[in-house]
C-alpha positions in Angstrom: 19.5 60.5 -221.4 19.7 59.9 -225.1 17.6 57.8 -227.1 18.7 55.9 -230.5 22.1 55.8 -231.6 25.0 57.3 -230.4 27.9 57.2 -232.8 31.4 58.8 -233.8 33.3 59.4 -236.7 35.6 57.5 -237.0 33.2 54.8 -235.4 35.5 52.1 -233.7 32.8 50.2 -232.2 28.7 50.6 -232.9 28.4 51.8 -229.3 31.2 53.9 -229.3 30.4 57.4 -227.5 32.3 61.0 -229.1 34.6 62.9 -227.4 34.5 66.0 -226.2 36.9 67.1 -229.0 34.9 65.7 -231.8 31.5 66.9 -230.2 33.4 70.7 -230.2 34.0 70.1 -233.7 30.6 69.2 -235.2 28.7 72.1 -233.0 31.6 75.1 -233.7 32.3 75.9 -237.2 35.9 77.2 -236.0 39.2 76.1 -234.3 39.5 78.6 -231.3 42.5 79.8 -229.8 41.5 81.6 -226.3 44.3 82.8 -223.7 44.9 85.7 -221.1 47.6 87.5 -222.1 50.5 88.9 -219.2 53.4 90.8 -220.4 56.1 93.0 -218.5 59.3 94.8 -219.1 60.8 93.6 -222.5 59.6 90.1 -222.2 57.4 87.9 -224.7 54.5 88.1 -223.7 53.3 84.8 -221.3 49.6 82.9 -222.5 47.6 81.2 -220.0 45.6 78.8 -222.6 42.4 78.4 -221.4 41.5 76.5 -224.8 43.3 75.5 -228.3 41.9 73.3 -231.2 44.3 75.0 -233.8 46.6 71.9 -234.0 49.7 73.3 -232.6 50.8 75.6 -229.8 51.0 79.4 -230.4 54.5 80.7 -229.6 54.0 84.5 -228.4 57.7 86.7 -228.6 58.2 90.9 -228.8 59.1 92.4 -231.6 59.4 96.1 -230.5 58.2 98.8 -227.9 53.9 97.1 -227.7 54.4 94.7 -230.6 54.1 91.3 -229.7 53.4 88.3 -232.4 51.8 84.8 -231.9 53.4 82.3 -234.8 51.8 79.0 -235.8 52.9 77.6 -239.0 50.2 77.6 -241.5 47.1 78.4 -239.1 45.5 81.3 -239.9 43.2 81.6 -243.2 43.1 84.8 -244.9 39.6 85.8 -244.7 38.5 83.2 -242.5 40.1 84.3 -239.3 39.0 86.8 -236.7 40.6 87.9 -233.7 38.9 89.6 -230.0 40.8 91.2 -227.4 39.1 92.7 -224.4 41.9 94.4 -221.7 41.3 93.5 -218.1 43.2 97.1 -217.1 40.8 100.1 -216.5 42.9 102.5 -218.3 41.2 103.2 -221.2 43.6 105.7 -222.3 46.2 102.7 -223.4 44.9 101.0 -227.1 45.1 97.4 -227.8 44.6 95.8 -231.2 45.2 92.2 -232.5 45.0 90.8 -236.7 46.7 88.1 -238.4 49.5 89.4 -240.3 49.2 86.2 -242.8 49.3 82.6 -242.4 51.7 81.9 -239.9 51.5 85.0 -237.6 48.9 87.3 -235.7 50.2 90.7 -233.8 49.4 91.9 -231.2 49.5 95.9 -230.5 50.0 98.0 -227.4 50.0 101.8 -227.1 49.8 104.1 -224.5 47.7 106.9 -224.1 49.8 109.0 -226.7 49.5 106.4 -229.6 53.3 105.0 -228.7 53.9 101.3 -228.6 54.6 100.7 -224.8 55.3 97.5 -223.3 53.5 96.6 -219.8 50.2 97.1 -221.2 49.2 93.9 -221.7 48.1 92.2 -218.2 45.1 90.3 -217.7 44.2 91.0 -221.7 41.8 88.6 -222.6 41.9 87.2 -226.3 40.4 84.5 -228.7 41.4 83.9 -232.2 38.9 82.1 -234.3 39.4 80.3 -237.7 36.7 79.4 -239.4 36.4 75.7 -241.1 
């Protein structure tokens, strides 16, 4: 129940109710990119997007042997950006790391458990990439 007014920007209507996008916006001072990450053999990596309010889709390919990078034009702000990975695979010998590389791309890193980039790593990896407004 809500009591007084209820508006949006922009306002269409004096009774017109906010999204769910523009509520997001007002209460998180970032766009969020979140996805669980698969990857086998030497394919690009596949995303399951659980959420994205960066503005465009993130387009994952392999570079090499565990390097893997995410490209949207012009979405990632230097010193405004942070990314989290968490691995879903119990090996904790293998090493995953994830950072933008500049404004278009963020990498994502795979080793093994002797520090060499290794493909099949990633499955089930959890991350979010935050840019902050």
């Amino acid at each position: 129940q809500v009591a007084g007014t209820i508006s949006a920007s922009p306002a269409t209507t004096a009774n017109q109710v906010p999204t769910w996008g523009q509520v997001q916006e007002v209460a998180r001072p970032y766009k969020v990119y979140t996805a669980i990450i698969q990857q086998s053999g030497i394919n690009a990596p596949v995303a399951t997007v659980l959420e994205n309010t960066l503005g465009g889709t993130l387009v994952w390919g392999r570079t090499s042997a565990g390097v893997y990078t995410g490209t949207l034009t012009g979405a990632f702000a230097f010193n405004k950006t942070v990314c989290f990975a968490t691995s879903a695979s119990a090996n904790v010998t293998n090493k995953i790391g994830i950072g933008i590389t500049n404004a278009n791309f963020v990498t994502l890193r795979a080793t093994n458990s002797v520090d060499v980039g290794s493909d099949g790593v990633v499955g089930g990896l959890s991350i979010e990439i935050r840019v902050y407004l």
